[in-house]
Jmol script that loads the backbone (N, CA, C; Angstrom):
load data "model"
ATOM      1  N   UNK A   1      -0.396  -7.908 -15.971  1.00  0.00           N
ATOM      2  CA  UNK A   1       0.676  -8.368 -15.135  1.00  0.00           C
ATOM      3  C   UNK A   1       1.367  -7.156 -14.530  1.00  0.00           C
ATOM      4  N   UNK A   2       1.482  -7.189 -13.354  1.00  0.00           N
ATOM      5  CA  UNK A   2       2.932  -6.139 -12.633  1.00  0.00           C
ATOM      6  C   UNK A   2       3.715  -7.136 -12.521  1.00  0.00           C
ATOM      7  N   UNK A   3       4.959  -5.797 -12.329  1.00  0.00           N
ATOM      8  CA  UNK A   3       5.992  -5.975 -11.679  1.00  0.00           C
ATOM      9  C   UNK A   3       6.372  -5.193 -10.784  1.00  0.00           C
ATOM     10  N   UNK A   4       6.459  -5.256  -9.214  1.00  0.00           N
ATOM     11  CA  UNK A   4       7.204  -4.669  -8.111  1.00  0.00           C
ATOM     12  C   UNK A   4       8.768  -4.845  -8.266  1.00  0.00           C
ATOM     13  N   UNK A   5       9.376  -3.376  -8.495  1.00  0.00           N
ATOM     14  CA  UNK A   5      10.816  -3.299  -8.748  1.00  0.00           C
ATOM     15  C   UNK A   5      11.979  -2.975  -7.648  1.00  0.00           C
ATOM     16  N   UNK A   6      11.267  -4.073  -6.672  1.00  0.00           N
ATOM     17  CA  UNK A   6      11.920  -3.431  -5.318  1.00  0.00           C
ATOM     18  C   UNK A   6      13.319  -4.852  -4.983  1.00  0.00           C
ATOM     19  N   UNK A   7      14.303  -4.871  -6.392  1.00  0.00           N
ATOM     20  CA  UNK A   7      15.139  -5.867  -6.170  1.00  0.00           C
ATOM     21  C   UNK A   7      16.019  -5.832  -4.749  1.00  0.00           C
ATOM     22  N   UNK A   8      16.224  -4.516  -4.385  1.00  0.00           N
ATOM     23  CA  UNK A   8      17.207  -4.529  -3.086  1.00  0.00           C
ATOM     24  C   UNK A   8      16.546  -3.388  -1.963  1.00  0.00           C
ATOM     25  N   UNK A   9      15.162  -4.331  -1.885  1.00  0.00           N
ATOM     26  CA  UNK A   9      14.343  -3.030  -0.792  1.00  0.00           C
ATOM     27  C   UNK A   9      14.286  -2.009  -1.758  1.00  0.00           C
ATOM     28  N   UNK A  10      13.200  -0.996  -0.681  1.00  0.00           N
ATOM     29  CA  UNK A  10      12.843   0.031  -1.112  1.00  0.00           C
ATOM     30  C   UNK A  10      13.726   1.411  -0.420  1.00  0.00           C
ATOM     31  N   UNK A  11      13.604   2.658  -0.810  1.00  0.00           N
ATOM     32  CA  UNK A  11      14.310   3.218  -0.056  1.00  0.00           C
ATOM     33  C   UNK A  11      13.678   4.704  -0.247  1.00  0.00           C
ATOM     34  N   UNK A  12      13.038   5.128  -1.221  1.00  0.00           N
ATOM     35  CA  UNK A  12      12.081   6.566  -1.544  1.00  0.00           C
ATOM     36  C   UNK A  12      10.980   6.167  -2.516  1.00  0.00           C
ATOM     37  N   UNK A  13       9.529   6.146  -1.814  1.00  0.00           N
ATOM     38  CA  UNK A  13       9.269   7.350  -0.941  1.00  0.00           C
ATOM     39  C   UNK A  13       9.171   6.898   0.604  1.00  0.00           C
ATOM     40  N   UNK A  14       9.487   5.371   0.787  1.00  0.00           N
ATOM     41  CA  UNK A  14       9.018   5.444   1.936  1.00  0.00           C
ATOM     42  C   UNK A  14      10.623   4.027   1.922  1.00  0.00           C
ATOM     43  N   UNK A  15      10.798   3.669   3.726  1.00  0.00           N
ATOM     44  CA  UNK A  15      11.842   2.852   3.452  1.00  0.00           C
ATOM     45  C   UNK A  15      11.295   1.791   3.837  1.00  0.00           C
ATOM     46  N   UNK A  16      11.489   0.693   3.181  1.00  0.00           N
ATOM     47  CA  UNK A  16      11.291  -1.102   3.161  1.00  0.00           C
ATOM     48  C   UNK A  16      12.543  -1.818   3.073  1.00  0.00           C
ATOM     49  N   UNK A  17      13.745  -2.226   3.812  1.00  0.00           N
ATOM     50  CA  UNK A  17      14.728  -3.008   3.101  1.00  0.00           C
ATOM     51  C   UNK A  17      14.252  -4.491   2.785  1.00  0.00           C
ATOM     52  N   UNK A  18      12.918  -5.151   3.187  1.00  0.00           N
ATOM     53  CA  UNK A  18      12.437  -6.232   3.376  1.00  0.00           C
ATOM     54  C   UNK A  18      11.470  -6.423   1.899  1.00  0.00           C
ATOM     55  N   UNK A  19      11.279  -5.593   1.254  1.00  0.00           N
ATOM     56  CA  UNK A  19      10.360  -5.266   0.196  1.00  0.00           C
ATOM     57  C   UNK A  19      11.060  -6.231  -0.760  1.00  0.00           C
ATOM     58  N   UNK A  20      10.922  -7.021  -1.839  1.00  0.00           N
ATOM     59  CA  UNK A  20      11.045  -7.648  -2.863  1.00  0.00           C
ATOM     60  C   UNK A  20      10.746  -7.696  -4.086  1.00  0.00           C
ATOM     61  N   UNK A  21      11.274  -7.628  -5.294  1.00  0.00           N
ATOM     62  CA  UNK A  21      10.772  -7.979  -6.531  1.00  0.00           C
ATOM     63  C   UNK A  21      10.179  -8.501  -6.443  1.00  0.00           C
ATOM     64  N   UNK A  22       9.093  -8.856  -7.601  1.00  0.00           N
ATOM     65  CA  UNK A  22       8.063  -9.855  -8.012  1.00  0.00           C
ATOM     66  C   UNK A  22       7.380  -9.753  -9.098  1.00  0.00           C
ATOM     67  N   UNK A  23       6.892 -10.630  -9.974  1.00  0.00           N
ATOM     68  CA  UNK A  23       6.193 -10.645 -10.991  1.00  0.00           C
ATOM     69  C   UNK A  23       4.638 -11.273 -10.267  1.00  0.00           C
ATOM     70  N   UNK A  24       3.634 -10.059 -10.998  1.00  0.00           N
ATOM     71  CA  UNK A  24       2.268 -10.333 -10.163  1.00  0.00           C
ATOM     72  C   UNK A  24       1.217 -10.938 -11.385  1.00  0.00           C
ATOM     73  N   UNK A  25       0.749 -11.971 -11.200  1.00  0.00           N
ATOM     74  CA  UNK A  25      -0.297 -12.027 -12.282  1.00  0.00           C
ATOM     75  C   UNK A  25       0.351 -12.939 -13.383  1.00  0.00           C
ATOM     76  N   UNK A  26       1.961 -13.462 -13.720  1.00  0.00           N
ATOM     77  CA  UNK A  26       2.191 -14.180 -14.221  1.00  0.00           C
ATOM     78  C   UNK A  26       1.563 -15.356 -15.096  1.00  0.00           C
ATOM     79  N   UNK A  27       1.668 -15.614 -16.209  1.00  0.00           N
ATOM     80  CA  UNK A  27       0.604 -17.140 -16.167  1.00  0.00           C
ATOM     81  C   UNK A  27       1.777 -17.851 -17.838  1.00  0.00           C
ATOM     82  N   UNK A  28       1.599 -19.151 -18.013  1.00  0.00           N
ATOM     83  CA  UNK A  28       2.201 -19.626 -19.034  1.00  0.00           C
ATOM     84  C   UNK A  28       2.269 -18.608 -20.736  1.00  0.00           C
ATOM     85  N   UNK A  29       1.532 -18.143 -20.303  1.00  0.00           N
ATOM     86  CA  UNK A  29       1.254 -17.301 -22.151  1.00  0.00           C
ATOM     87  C   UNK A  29       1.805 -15.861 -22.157  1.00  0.00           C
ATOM     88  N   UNK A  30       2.551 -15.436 -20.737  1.00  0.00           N
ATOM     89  CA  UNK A  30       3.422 -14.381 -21.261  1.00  0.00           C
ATOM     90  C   UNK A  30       4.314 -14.723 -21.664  1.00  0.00           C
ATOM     91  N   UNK A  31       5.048 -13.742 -22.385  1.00  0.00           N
ATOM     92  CA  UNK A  31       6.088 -14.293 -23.574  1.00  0.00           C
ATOM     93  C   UNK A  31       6.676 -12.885 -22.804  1.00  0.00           C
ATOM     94  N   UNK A  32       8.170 -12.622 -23.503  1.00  0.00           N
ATOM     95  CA  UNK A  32       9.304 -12.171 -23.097  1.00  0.00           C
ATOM     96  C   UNK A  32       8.882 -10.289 -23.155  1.00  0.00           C
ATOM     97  N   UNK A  33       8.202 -10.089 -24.542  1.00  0.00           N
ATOM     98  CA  UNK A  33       8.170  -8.716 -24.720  1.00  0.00           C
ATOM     99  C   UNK A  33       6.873  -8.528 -23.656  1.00  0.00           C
ATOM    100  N   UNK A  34       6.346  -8.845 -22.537  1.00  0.00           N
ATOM    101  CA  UNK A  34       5.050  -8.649 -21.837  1.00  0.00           C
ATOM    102  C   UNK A  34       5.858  -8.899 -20.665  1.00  0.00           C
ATOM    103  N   UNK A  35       7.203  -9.205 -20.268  1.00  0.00           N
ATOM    104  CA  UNK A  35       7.859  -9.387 -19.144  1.00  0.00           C
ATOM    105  C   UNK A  35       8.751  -7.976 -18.916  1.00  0.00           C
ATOM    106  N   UNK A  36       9.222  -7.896 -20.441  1.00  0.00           N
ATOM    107  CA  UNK A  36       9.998  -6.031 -20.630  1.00  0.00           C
ATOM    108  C   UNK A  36       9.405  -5.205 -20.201  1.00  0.00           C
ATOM    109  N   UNK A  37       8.148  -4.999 -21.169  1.00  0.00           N
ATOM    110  CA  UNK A  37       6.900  -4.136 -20.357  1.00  0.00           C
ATOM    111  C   UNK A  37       6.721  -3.732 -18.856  1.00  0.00           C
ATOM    112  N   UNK A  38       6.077  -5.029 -18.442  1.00  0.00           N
ATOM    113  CA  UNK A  38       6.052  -5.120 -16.899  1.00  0.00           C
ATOM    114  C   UNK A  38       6.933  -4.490 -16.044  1.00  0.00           C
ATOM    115  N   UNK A  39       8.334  -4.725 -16.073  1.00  0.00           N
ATOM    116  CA  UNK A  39       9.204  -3.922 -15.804  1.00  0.00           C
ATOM    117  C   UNK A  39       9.658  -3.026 -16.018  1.00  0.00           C
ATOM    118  N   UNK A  40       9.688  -2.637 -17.033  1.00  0.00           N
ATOM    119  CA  UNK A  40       9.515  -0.969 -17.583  1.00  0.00           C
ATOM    120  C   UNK A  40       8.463  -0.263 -16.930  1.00  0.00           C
ATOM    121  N   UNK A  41       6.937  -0.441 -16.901  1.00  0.00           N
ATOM    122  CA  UNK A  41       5.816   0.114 -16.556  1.00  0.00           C
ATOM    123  C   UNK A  41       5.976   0.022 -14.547  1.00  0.00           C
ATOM    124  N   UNK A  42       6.612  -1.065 -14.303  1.00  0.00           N
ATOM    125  CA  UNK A  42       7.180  -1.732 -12.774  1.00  0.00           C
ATOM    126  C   UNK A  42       8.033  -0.019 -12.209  1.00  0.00           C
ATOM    127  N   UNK A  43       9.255  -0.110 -12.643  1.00  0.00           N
ATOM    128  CA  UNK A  43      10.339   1.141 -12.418  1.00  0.00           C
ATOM    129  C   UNK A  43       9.453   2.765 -12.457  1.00  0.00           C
ATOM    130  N   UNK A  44       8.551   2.713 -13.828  1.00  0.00           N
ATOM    131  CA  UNK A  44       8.118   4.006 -14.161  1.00  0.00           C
ATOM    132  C   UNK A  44       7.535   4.555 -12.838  1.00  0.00           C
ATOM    133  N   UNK A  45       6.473   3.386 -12.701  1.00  0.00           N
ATOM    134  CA  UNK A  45       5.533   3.979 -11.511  1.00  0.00           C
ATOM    135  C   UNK A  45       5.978   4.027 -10.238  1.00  0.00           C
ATOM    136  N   UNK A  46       7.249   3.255 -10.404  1.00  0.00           N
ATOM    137  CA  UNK A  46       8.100   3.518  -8.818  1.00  0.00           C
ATOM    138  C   UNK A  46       8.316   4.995  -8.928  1.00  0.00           C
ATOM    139  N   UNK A  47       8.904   5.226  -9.961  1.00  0.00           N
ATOM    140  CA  UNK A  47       9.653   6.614 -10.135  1.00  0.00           C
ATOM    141  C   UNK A  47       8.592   7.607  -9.923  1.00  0.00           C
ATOM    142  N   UNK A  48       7.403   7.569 -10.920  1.00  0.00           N
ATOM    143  CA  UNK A  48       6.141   8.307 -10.276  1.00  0.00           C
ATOM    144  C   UNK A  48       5.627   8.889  -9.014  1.00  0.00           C
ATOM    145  N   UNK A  49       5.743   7.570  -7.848  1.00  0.00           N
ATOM    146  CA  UNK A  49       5.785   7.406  -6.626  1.00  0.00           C
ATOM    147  C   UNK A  49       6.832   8.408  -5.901  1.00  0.00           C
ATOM    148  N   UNK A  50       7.932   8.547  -6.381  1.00  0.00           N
ATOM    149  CA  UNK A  50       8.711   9.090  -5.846  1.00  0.00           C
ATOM    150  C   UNK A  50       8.523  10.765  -5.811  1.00  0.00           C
ATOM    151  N   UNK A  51       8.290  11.321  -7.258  1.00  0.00           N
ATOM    152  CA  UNK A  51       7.877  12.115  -7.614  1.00  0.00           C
ATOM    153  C   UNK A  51       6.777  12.715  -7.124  1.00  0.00           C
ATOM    154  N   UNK A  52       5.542  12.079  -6.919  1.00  0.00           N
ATOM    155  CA  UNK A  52       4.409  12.473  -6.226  1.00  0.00           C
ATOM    156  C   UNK A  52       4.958  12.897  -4.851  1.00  0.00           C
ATOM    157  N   UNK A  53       5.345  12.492  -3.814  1.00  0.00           N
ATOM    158  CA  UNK A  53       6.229  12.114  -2.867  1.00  0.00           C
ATOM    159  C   UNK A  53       6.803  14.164  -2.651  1.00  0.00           C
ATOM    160  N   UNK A  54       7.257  14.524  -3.993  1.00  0.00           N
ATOM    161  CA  UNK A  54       8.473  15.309  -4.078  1.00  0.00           C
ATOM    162  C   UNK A  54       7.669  16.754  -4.677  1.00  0.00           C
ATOM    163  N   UNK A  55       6.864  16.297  -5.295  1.00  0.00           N
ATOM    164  CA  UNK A  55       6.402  17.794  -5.947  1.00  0.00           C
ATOM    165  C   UNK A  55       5.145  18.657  -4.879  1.00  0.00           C
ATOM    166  N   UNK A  56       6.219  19.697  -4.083  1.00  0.00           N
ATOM    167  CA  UNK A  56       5.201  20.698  -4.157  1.00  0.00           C
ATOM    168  C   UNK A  56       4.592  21.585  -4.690  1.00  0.00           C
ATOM    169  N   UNK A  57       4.933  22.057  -5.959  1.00  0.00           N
ATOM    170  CA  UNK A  57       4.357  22.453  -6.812  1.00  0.00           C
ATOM    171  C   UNK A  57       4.645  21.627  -8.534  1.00  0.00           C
ATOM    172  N   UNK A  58       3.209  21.919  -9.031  1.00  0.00           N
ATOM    173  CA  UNK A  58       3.613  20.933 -10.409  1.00  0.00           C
ATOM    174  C   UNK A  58       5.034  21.114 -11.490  1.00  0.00           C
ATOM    175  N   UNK A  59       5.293  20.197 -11.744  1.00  0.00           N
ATOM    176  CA  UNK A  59       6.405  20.210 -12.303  1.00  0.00           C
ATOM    177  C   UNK A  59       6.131  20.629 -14.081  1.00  0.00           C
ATOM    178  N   UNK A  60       7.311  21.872 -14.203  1.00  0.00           N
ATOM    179  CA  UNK A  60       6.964  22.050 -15.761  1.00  0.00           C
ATOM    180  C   UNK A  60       7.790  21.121 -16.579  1.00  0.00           C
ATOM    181  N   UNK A  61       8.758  20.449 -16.182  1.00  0.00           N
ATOM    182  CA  UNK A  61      10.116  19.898 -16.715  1.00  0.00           C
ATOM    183  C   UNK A  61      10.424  18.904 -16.558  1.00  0.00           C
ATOM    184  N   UNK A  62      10.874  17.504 -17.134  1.00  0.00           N
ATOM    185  CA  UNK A  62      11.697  16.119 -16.507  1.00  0.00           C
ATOM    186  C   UNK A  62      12.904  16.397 -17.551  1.00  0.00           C
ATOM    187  N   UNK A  63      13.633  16.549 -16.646  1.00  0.00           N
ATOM    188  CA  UNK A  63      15.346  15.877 -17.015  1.00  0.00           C
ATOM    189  C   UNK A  63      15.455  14.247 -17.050  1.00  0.00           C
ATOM    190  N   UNK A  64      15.459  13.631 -17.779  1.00  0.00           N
ATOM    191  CA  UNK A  64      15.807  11.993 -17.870  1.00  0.00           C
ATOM    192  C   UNK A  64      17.320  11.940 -18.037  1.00  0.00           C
ATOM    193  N   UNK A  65      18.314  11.116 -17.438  1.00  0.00           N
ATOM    194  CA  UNK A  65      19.956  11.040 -17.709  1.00  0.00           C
ATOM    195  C   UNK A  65      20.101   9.797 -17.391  1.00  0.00           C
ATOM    196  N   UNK A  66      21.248   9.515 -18.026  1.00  0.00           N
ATOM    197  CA  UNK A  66      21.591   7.944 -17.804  1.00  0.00           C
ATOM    198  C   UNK A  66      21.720   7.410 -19.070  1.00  0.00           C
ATOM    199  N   UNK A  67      21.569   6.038 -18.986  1.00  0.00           N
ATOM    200  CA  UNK A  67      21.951   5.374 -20.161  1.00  0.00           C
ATOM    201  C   UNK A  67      20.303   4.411 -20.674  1.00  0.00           C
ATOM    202  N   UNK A  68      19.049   4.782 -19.887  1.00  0.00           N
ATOM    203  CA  UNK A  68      18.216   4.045 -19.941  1.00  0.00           C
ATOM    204  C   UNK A  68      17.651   5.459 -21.522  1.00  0.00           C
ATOM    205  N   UNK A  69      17.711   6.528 -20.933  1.00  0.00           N
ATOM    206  CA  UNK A  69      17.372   7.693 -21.639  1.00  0.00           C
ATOM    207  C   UNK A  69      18.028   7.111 -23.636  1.00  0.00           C
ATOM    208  N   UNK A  70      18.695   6.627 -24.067  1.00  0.00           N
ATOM    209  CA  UNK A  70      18.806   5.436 -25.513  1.00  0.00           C
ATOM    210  C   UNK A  70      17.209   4.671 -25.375  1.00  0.00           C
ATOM    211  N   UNK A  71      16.459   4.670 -24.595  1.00  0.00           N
ATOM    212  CA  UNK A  71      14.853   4.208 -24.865  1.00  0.00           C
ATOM    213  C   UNK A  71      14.280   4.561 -25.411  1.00  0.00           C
ATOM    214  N   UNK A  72      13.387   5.067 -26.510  1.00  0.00           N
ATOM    215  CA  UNK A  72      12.466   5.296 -26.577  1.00  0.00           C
ATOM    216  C   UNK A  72      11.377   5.090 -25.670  1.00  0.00           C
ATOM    217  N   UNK A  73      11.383   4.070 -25.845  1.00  0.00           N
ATOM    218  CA  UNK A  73      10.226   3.266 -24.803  1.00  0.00           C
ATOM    219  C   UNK A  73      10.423   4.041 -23.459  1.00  0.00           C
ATOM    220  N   UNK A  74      11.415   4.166 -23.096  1.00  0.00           N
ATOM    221  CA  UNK A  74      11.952   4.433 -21.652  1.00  0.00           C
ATOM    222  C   UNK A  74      11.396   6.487 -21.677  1.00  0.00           C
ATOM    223  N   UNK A  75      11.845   6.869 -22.285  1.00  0.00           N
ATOM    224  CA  UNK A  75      11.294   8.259 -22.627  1.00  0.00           C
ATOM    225  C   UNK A  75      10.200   8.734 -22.811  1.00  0.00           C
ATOM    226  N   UNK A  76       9.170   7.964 -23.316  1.00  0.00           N
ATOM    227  CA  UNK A  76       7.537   7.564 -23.612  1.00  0.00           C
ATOM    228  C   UNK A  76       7.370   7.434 -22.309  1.00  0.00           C
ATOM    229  N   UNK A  77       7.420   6.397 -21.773  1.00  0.00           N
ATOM    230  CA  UNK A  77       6.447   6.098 -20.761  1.00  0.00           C
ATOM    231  C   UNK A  77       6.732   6.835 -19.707  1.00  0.00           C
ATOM    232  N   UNK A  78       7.851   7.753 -19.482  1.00  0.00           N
ATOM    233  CA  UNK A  78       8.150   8.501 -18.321  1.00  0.00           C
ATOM    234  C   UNK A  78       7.464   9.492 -18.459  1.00  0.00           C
ATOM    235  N   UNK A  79       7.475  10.296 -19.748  1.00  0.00           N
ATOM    236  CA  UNK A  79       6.544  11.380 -20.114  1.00  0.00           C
ATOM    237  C   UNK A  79       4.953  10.748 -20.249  1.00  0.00           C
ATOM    238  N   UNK A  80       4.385   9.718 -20.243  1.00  0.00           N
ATOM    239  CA  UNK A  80       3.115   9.360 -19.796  1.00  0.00           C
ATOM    240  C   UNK A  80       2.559   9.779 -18.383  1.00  0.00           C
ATOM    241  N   UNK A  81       3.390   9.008 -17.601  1.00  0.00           N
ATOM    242  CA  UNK A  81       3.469   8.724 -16.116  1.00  0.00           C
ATOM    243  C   UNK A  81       3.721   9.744 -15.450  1.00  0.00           C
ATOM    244  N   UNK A  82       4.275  10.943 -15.529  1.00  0.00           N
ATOM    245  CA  UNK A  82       4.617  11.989 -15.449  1.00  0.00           C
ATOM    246  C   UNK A  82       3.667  13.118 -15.519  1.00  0.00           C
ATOM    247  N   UNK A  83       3.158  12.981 -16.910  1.00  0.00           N
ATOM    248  CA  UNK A  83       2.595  13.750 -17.037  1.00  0.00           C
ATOM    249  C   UNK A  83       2.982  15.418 -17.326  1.00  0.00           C
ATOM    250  N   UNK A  84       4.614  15.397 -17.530  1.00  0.00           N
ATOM    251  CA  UNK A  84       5.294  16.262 -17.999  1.00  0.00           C
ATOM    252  C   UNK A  84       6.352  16.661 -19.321  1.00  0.00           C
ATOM    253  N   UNK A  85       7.166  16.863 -19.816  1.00  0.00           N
ATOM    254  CA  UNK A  85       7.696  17.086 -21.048  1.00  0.00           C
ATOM    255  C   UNK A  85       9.065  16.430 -20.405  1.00  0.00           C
ATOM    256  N   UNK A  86       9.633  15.084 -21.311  1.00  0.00           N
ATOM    257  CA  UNK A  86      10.815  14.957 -20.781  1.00  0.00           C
ATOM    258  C   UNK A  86      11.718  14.349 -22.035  1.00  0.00           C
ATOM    259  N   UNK A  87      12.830  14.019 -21.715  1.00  0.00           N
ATOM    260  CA  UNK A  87      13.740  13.718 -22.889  1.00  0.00           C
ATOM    261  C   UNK A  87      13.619  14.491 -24.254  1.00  0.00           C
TER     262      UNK A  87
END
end "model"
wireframe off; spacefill off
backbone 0.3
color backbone group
């Protein structure tokens, strides 16, 4: 299942204000912790996107801040997706 995390348009790397959330692939037998996911894995790869977008040279470092950074989960998968050392 995805999720496109584009609740209010898009705006980096590229601009969409017409772009929309959505759950892709949905079906009766996801259950709640496979909807978290989705959206978690949804945001990461936005953020990815952005990043790709941004790095001219590879990045040695992620700074994570905010209040999502209390994740584990949220800290994991950024340093997956990334592909760099973060939190």
């Amino acid at each position: 299942m995805t999720f496109l995390p584009y609740l209010n348009g898009e705006r980096a790397p590229f601009v969409d204000p017409l772009a929309r959330a959505a759950f892709i692939g949905i079906s009766p037998s996801v259950g709640r912790a496979d909807l978290i996911r989705a959206v978690l894995e949804g945001v990461v790869f936005g953020y990815r996107h952005v990043l790709d977008a941004l790095m001219a040279e590879p990045l040695e470092r992620l700074i994570l801040t905010g209040g999502a950074t209390r994740s584990g989960a949220w800290c994991r998968s950024s340093r997956i997706f990334s592909a760099c050392p973060s939190c």
